[in-house]
Structures are given as C-alpha cells and as structure tokens.
TORDREN-699443 format. One record per residue: residue number from 1; residue in three letters; x, y, z of N, C-alpha, C in turn. Coordinates in nm, 2 decimals. Example, Ala and Ser with C-alpha at 12.3 -4.5 7.8 and 13.67 -1.06 7.14 Angstrom:
BEGIN
  num  residuo     n_x     n_y     n_z    ca_x    ca_y    ca_z     c_x     c_y     c_z
    1      ALA    1.32   -0.57    0.78    1.23   -0.45    0.78    1.32   -0.33    0.78
    2      SER    1.28   -0.22    0.71    1.37   -0.11    0.71    1.29    0.00    0.79
This chain:
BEGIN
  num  residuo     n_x     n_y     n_z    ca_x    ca_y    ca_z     c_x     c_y     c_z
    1      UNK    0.08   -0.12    0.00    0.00    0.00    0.00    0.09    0.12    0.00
    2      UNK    0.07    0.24   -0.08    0.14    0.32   -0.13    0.13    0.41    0.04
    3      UNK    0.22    0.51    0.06    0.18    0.59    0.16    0.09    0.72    0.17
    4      UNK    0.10    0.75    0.00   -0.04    0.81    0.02   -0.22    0.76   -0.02
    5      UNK   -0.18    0.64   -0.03   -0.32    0.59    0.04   -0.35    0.56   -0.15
    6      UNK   -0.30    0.64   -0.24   -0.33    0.62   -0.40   -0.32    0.48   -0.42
    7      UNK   -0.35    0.35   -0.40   -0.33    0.20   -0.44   -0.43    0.12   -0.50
    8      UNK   -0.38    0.04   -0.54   -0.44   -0.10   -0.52   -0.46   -0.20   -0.39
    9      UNK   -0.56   -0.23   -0.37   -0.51   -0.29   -0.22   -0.44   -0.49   -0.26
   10      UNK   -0.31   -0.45   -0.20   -0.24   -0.52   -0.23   -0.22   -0.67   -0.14
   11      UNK   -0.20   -0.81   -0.18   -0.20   -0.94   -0.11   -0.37   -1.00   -0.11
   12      UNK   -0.43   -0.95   -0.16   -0.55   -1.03   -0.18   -0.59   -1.08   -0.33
   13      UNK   -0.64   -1.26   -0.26   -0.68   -1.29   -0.44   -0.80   -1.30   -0.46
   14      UNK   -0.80   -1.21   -0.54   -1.02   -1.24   -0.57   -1.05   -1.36   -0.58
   15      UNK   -1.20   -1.35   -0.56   -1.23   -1.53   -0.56   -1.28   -1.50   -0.66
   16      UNK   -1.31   -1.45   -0.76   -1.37   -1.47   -0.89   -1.39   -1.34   -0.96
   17      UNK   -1.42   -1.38   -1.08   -1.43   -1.22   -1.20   -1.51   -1.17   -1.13
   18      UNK   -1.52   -1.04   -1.23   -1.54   -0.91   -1.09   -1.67   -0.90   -1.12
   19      UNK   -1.76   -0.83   -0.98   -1.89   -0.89   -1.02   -1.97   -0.76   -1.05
   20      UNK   -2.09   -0.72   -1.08   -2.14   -0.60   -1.14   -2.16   -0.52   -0.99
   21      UNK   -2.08   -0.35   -0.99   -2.09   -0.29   -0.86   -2.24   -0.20   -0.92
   22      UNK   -2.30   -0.11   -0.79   -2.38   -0.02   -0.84   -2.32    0.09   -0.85
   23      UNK   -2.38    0.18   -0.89   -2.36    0.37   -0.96   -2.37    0.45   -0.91
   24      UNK   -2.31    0.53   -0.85   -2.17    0.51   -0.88   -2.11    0.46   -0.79
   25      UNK   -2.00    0.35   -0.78   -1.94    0.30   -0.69   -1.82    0.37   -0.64
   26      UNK   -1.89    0.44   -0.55   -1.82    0.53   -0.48   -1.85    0.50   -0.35
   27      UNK   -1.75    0.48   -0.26   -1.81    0.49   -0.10   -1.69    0.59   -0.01
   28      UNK   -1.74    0.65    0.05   -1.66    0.74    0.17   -1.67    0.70    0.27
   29      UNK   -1.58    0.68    0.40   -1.57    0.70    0.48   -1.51    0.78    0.59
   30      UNK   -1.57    0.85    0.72   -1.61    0.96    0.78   -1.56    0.94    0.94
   31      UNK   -1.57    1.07    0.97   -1.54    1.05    1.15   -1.43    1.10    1.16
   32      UNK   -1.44    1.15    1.34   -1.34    1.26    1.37   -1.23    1.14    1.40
   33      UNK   -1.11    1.25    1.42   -0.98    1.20    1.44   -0.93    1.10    1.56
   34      UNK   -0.91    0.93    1.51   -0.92    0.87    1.61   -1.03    0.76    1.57
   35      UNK   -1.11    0.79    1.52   -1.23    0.67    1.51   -1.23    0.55    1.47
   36      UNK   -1.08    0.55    1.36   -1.10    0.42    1.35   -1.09    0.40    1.18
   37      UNK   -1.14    0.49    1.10   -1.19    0.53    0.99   -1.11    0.48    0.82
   38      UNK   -0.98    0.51    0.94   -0.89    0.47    0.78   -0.83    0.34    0.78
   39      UNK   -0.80    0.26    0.92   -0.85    0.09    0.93   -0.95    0.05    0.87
   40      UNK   -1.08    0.09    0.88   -1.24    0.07    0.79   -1.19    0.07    0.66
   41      UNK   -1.11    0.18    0.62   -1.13    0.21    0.48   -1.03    0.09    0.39
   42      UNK   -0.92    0.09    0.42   -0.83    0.02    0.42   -0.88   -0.19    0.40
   43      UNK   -0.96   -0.18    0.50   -1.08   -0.34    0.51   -1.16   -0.34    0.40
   44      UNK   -1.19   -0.23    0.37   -1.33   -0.21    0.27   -1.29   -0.28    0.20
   45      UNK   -1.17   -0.22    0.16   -1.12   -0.19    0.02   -1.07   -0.30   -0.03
   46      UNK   -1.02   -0.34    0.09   -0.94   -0.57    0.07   -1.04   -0.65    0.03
   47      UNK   -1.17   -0.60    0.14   -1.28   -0.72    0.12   -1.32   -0.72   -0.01
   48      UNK   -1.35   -0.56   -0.07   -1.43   -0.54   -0.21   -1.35   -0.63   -0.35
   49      UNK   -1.22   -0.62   -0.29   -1.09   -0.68   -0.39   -1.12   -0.80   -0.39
   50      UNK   -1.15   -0.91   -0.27   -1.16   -1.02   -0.26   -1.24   -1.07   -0.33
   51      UNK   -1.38   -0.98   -0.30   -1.48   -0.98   -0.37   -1.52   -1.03   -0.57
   52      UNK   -1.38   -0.99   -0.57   -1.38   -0.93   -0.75   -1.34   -0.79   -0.79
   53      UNK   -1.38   -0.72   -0.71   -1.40   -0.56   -0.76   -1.25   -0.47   -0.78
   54      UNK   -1.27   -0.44   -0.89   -1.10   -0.36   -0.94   -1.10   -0.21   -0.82
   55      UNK   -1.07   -0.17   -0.70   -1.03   -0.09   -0.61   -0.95   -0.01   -0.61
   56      UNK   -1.00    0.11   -0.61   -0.91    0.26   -0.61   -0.96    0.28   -0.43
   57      UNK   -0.85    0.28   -0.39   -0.80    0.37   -0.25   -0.79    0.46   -0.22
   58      UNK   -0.84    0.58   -0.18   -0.77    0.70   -0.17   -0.78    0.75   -0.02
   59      UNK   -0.73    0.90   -0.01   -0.78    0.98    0.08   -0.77    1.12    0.05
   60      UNK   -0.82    1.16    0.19   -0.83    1.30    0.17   -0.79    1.40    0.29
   61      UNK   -0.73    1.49    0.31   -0.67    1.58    0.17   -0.54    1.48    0.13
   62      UNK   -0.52    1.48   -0.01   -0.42    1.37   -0.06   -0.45    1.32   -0.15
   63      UNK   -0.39    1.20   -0.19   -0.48    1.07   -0.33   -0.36    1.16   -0.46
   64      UNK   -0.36    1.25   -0.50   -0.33    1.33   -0.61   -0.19    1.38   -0.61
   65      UNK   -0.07    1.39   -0.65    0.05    1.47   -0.62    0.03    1.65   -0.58
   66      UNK   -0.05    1.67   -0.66   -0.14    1.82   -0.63   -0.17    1.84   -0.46
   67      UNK   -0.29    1.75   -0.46   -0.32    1.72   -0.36   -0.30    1.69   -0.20
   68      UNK   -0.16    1.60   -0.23   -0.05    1.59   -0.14    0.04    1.71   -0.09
   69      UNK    0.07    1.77   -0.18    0.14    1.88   -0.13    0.06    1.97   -0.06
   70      UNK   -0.05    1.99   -0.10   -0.19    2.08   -0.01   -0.20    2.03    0.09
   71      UNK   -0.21    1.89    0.13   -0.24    1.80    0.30   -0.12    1.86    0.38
   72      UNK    0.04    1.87    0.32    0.14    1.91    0.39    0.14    2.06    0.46
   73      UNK    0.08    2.14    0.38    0.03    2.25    0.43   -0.07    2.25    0.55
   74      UNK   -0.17    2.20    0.51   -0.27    2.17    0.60   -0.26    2.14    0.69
   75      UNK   -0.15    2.02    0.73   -0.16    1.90    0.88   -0.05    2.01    0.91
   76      UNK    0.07    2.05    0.89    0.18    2.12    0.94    0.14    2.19    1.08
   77      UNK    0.17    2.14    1.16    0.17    2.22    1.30    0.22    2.36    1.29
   78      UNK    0.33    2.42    1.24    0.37    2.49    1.23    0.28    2.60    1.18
   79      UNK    0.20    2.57    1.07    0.10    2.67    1.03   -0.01    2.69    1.12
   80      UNK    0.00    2.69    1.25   -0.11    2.71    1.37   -0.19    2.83    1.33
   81      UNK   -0.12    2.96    1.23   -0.19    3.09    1.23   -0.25    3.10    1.10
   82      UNK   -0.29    2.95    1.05   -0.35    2.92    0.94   -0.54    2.96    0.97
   83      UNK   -0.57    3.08    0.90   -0.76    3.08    0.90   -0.85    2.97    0.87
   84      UNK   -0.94    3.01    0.94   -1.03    2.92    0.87   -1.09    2.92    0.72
   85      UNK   -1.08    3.05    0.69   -1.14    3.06    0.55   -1.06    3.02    0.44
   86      UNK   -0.89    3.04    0.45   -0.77    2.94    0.41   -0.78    2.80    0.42
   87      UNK   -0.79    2.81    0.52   -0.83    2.62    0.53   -0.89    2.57    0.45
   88      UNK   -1.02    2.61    0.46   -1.13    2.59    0.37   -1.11    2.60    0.22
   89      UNK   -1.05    2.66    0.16   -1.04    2.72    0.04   -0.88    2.59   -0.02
   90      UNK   -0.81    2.55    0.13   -0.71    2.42    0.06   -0.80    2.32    0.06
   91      UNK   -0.86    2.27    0.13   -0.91    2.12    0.10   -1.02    2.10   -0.02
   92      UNK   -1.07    2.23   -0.04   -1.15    2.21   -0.17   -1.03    2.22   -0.25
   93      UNK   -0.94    2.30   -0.28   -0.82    2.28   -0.40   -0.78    2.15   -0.38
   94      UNK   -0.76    2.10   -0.29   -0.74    1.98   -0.27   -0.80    1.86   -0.32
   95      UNK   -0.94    1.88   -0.29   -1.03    1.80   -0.31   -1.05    1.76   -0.48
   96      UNK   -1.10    1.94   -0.55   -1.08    1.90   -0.67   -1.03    1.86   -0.77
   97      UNK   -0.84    1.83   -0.73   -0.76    1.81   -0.83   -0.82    1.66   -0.82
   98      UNK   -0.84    1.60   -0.69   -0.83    1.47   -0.65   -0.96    1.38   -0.77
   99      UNK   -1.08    1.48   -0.74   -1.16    1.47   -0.82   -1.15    1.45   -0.96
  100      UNK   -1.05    1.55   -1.00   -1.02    1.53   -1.18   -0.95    1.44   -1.20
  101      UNK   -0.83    1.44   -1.11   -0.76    1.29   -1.19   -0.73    1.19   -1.10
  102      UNK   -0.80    1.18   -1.02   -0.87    1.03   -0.97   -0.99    0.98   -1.01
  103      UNK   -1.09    1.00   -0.93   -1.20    0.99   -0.88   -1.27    0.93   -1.00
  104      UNK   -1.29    1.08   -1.09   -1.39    1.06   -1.18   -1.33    0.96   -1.32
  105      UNK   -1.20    0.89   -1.35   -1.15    0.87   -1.41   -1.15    0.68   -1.35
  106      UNK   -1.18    0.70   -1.21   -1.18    0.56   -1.17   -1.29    0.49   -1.19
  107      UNK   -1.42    0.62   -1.17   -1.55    0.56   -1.17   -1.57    0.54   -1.35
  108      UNK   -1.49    0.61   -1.42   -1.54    0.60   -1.54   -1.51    0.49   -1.60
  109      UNK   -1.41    0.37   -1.54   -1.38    0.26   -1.60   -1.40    0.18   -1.51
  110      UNK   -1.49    0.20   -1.42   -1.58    0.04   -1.40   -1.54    0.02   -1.21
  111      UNK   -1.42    0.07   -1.17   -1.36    0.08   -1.04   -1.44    0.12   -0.95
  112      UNK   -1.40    0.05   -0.84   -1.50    0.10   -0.71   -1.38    0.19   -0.66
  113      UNK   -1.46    0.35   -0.60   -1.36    0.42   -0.55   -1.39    0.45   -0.37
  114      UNK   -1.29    0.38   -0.31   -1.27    0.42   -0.14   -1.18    0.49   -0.10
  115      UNK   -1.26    0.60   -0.05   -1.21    0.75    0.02   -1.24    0.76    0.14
  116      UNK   -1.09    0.77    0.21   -1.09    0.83    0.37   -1.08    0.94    0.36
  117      UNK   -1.22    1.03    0.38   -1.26    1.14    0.39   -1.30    1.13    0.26
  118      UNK   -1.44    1.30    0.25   -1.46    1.35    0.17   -1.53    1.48    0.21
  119      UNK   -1.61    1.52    0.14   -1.67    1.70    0.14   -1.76    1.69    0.28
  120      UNK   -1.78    1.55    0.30   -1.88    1.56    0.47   -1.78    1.60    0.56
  121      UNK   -1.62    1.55    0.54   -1.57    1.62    0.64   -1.53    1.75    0.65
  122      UNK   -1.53    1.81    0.54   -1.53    1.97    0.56   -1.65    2.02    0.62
  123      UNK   -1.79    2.00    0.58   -1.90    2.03    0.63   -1.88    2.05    0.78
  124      UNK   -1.81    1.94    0.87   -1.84    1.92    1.00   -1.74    1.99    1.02
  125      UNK   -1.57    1.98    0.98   -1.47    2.02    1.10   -1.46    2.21    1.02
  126      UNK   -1.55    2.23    0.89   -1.46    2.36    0.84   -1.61    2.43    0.93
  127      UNK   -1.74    2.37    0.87   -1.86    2.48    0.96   -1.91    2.45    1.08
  128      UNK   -1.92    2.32    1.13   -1.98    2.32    1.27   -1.84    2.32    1.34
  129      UNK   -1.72    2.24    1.34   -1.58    2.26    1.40   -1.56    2.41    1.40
  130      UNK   -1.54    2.49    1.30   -1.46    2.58    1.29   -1.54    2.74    1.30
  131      UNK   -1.69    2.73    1.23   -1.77    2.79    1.23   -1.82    2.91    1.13
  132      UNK   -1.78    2.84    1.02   -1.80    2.87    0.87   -1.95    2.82    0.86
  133      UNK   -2.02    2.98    0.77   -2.11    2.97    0.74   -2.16    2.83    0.67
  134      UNK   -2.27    2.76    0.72   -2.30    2.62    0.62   -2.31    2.62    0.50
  135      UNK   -2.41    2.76    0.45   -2.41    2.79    0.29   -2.27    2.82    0.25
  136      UNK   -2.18    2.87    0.30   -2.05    2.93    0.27   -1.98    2.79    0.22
  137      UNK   -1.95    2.68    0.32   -1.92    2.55    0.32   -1.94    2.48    0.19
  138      UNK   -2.09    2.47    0.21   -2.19    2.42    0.09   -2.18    2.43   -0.01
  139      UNK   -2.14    2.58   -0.05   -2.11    2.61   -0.21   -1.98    2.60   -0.24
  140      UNK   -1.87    2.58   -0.13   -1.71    2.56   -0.19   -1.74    2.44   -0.23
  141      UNK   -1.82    2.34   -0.15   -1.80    2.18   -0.13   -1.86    2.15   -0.31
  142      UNK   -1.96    2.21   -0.35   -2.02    2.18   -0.46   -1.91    2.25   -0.62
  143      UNK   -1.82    2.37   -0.59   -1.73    2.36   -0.65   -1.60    2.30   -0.66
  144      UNK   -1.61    2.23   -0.57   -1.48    2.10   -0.59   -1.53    2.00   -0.65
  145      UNK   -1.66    1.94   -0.60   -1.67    1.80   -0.67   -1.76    1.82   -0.79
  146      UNK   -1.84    1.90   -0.81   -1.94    1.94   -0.91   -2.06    1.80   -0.92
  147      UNK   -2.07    1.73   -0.97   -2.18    1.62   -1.02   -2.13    1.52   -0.90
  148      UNK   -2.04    1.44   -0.89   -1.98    1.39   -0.78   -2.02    1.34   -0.64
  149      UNK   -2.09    1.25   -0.65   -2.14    1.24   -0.51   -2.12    1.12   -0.45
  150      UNK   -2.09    1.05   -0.35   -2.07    0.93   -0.29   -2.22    0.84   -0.28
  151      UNK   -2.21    0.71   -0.32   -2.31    0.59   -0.31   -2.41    0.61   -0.16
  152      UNK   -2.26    0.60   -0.10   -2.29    0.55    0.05   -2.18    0.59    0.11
  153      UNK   -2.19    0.68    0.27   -2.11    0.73    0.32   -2.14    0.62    0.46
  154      UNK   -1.98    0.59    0.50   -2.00    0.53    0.67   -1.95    0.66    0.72
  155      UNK   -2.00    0.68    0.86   -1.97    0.73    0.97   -1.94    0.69    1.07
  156      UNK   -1.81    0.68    1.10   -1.78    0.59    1.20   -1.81    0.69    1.36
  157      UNK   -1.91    0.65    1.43   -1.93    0.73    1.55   -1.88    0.70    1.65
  158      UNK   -1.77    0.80    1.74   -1.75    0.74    1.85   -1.70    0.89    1.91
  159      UNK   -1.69    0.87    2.09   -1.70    0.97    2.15   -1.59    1.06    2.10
  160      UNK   -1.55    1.17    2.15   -1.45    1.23    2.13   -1.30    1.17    2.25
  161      UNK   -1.39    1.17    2.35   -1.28    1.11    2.48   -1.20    1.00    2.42
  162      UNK   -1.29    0.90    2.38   -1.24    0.76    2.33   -1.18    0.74    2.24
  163      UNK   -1.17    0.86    2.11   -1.09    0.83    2.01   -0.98    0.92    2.03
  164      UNK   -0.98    0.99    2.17   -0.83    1.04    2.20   -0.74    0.94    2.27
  165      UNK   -0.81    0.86    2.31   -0.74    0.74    2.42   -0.67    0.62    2.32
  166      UNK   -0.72    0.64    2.17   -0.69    0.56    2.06   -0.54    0.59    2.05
  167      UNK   -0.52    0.75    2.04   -0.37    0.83    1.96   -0.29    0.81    2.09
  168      UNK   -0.28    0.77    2.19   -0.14    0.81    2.28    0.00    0.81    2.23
  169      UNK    0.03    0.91    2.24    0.16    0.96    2.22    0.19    0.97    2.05
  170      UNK    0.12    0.99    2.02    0.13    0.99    1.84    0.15    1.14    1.81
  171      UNK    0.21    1.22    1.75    0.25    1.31    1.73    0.12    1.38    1.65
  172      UNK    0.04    1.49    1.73   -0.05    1.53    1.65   -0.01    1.60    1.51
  173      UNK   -0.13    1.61    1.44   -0.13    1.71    1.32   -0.18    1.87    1.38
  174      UNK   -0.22    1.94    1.27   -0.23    2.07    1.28   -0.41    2.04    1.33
  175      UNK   -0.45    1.95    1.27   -0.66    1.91    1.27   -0.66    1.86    1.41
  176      UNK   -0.55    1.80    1.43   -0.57    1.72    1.58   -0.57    1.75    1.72
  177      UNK   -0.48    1.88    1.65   -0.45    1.97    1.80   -0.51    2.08    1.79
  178      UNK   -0.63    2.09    1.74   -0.74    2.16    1.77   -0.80    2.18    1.92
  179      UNK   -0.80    2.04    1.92   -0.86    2.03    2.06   -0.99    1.94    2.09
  180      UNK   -1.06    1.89    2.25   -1.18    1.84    2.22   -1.28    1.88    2.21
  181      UNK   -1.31    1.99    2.24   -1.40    2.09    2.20   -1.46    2.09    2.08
  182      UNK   -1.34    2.10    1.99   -1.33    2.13    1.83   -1.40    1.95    1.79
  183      UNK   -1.32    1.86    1.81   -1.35    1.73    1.76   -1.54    1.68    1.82
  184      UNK   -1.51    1.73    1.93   -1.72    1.75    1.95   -1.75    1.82    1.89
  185      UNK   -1.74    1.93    1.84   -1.86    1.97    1.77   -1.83    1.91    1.56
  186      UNK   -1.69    1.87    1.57   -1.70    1.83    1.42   -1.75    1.66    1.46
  187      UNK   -1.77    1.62    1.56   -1.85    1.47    1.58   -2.02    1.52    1.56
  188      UNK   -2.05    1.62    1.61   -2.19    1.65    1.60   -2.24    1.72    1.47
  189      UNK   -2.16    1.77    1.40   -2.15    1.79    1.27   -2.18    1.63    1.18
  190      UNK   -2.12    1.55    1.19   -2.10    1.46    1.16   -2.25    1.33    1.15
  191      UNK   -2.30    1.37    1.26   -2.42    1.30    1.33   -2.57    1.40    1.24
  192      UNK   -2.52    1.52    1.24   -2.66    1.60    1.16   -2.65    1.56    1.02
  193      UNK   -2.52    1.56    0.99   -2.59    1.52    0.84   -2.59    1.37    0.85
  194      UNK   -2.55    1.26    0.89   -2.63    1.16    0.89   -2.78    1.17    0.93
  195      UNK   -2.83    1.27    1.00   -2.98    1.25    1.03   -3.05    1.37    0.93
  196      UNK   -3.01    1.44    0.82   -3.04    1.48    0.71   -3.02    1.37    0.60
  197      UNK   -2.95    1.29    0.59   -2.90    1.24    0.44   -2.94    1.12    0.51
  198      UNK   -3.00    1.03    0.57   -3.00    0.87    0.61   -2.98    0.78    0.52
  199      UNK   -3.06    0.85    0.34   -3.02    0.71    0.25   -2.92    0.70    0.19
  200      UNK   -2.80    0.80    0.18   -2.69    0.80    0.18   -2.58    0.76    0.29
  201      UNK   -2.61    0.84    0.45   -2.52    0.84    0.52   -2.53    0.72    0.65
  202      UNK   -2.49    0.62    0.65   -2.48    0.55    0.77   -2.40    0.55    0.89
  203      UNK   -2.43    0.57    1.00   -2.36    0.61    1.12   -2.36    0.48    1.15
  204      UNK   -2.22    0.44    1.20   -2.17    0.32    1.32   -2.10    0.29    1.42
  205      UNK   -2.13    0.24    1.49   -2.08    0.28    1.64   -1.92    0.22    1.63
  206      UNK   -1.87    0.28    1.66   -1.69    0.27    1.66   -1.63    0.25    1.77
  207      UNK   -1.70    0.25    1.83   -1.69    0.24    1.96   -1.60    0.03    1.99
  208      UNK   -1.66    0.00    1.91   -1.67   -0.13    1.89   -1.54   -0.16    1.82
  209      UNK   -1.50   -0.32    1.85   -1.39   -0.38    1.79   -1.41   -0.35    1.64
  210      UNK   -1.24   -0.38    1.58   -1.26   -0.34    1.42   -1.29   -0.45    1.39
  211      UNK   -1.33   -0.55    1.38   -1.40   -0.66    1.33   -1.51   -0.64    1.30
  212      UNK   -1.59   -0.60    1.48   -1.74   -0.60    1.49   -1.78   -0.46    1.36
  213      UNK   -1.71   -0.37    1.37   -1.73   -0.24    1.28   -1.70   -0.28    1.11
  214      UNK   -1.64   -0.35    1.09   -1.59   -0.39    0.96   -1.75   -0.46    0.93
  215      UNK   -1.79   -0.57    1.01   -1.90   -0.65    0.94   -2.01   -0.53    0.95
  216      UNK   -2.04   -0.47    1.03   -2.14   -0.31    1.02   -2.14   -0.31    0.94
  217      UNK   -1.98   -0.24    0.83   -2.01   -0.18    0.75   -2.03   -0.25    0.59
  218      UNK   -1.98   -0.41    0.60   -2.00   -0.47    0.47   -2.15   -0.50    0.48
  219      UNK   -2.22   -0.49    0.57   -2.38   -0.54    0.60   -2.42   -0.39    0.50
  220      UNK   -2.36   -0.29    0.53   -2.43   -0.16    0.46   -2.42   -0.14    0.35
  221      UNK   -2.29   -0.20    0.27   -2.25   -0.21    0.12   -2.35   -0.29    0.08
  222      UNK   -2.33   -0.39    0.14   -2.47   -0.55    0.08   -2.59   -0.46    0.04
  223      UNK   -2.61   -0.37    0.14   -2.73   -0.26    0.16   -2.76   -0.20    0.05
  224      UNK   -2.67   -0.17   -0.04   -2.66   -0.07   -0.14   -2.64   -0.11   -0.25
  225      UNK   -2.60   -0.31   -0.25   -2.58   -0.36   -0.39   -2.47   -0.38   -0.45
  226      UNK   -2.36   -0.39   -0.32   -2.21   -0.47   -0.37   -2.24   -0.58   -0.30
  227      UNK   -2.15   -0.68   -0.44   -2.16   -0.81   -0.44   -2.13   -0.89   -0.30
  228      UNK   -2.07   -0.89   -0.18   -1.94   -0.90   -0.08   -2.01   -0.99    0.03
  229      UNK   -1.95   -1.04    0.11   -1.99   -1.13    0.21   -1.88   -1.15    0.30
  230      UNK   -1.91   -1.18    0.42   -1.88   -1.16    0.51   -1.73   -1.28    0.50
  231      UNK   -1.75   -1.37    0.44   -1.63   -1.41    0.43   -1.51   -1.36    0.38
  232      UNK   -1.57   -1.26    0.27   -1.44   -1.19    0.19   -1.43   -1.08    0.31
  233      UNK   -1.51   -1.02    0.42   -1.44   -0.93    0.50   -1.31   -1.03    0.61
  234      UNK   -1.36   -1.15    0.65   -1.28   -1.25    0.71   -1.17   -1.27    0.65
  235      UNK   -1.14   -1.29    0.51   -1.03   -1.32    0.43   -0.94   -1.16    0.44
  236      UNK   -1.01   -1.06    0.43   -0.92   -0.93    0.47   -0.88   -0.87    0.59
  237      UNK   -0.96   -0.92    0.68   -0.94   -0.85    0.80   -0.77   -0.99    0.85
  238      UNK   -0.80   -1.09    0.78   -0.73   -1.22    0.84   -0.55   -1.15    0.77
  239      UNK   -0.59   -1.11    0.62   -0.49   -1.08    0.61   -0.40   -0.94    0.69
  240      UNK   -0.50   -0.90    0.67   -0.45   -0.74    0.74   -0.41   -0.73    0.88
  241      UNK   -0.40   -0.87    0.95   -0.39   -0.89    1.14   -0.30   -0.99    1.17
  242      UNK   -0.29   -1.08    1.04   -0.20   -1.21    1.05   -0.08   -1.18    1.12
C-alpha cells in the first residue's frame, strides 16, 4: 500500500471475475480523528478486492501529487496561524484536483472508489468545528466536486474522549491539535448530516472492535448492492492482522 493511500489494495486474491458494482461505486468514509476510519477504509477496500471488484483507494486531503502537497500545508503544525477561511479554500483545492484525476476517471472505468474522507468532512470540522457559514461551506463543497457524489457514506461514530485514548503519544497534526472541544462539535457535525442524508449516510458505532465495525459496515454495502460477504471481509481482516 502506497503511503499516500493512492493504491491498489495489495495481497488479496479475488475469488472470482469481478462482479457487477452499483452507480456510482463510490463509498466514503467519515469521522473525527481517532475513530478508527482509515483501518475501515483500508478493510473495505481488501474485502471489495476479494470480492472481485477492481479498487481505487484514496484519501483525503491527498490521493493526487497536487493534492498531497496541499495535505502538507494543511496538517503542518507549524502553520497554527492558518484561518479558517484558508483552510477551507485548501481542502476544496485539494479535493478538486483529487476529483479530476482520480475519482472521476476511476469511476469511469468500472472501479470501485474508497475515500478516507470526503466534502462531509469539511462540512463538519470547516462549519460546525470551525464555524464557517454552512451555505458558505456548501457552495465551496459543490465547486470542488461538481456532479460527484458518494453511493454510501459510513460514519464511524465514537465519543470524542475515546478516540483520543486511541492516539497516545502519536505526534499530532495541525486538525488534531485543535482540541476536544473542536472534535465535539466536528462529531456532531458529523451525526446531523447523517440524520439529514439517512439514505446515503450511515452512522456506526466505533466504539466497537474493528471486526465487529468492519462486518457493520460490509452489512451496509450489501445494503446498497455490492456483491461481498462476510467471508471476503474475514479473508481481509485475516490478512491485514496475520
């Protein structure tokens, strides 16, 4: 697996040709810092492969060489006297290169695309975290990805306390050392638009072992019309722990 997350998910053998995904086969996954989210993503991504399904990996801010160099800005501790309206205005740059020559180029040839992170997390940590207008949010978020929208978004839900008990001693980023204040209200960000978007956005308790959360979330893909079964999440989680 590449380090910026751009791969193929590598060491798994499909059990068979690849089977018909739904439209667009796009899924995101979500949640504040700590939750667990980019282990989820990382599982998806093996099981869907096991599955059959040709898998694009990404994240976000990142996926793109453009991209990447934007996240470096972004996470840099050192930029502490970074605005919010700045902020805001990198992860959409960010977002949309990712957009043009990833995303839309993966889905156009048949690939299922999995993204840690997407424009729900600006929603939560740039307007409810940060406290940028929602419409203000809303219309950056719509000029980065334009037509673009995710199948099915997971939300991995978990307290703020308990996904700081996750990081001990891990060298924060610039997002992380916000604070918990900040990561509450971008968790409750997170929780409203799951309870605006339900048939898109699924919340799951993360709270829970990454097994029990991995089967959650292939139960929600099944939900939506990828091929996958719980054995091909077993065959990836088995590899990914061996």
């Amino acid at each position: 697996m590449s380090r910026n997350m751009h791969a193929k998910v590598a060491g798994i053998t499909a059990r068979h040709d690849r089977p018909k995904a739904p439209s667009p086969a796009f899924i995101t996954l979500e949640g504040i810092d700590g939750c667990g989210k980019s282990t989820q993503a990382r599982l998806l991504a093996a099981t869907l492969e096991h599955a059959g399904y040709e898998v694009e990996l990404l994240r976000e801010p990142g996926g793109a060489a453009i991209s990447e160099k934007i996240r470096q800005l972004l996470l840099d501790p050192a930029n502490a006297e970074m605005s919010a309206t700045c902020e805001l205005m990198l992860y959409e740059a960010a977002r949309a290169q990712l957009v043009h020559q990833l995303i839309v180029p993966a889905l156009q040839t048949g690939r299922v695309v999995v993204c840690d992170r997407f424009y729900d997390s600006t929603t939560s940590y740039q307007s409810f975290g940060s406290g940028i207008d929602r419409a203000t949010v809303d219309t950056a978020n719509g000029l980065a990805v334009g037509a673009i929208r995710p199948l099915i978004t997971i939300v991995c839900d978990i307290a703020p306390d308990l996904a700081a008990e996750r990081m001990p001693g891990r060298a924060r980023d610039r997002m992380e050392a916000k604070g918990a204040a900040f990561q509450q209200r971008a968790a409750e960000g997170f929780r409203a638009i799951a309870a605006e978007e339900p048939e898109r956005v699924r919340l799951i308790d993360a709270s829970e072992d990454v097994a029990h959360v991995l089967l959650r979330s292939v139960a929600e893909l099944i939900a939506v019309g990828f091929q996958i079964t719980d054995t091909d999440a077993h065959v990836a989680f088995t590899a990914a722990y061996a």
